[in-house]
Structure formats: C-alpha cells, structure tokens
C-alpha positions, 0 to 999 in steps of 0.5 A: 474533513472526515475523507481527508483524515482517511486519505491522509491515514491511507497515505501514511500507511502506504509511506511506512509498509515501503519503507518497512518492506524495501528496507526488509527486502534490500536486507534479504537480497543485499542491497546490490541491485537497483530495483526497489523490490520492496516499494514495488511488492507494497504498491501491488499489495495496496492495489489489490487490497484498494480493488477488494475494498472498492468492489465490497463498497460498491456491492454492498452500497457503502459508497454511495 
C-alpha cells in the first residue's frame, strides 16, 4: 500500500509540473508552435532526478 501511495504521489506530481511548465513555457514563446516544450523539458528533468535517486538507493542499499 505504501509503494502505491508513493507512485500515485510521483504521478501527481509529474501531472502538475507539466502542466504548470507547458503552460509557462507556451506564455514565453506564445503558443505559435506545436511542440510542447514545456511537458518535454519536465519529462527530462524527472528523468534525471529518477536516475540520481535510483543510483542513491541502490549505493546506499535503500532499495533492497
């Protein structure tokens, strides 16, 4: 019960930073273009910040 409250938690959020961040990103550059920055620039940050945890856990032994 306790991994899904943290996964539910990880997911809500990731839901809000892109939200947040793609609407940010689409006011500075005007929302003329297709690509969703924003969303793209929060999946590569919670990527990043997902490999330093993962590596921290498994060096320091938290995940087993």
């Amino acid at each position: 019960m306790k991994a899904c409250f943290f996964v539910a938690m990880g997911g809500c959020c990731g839901a809000l930073c892109r939200w947040g961040m793609g609407n940010w990103i689409d006011q500075l550059r005007g929302s003329s273009t297709n690509f969703p920055l924003g969303i793209f620039l929060v999946n590569i940050m919670g990527c990043l910040l997902f490999g330093i945890f993962f590596g921290m856990g498994e060096t320091r032994g938290w995940m087993s």
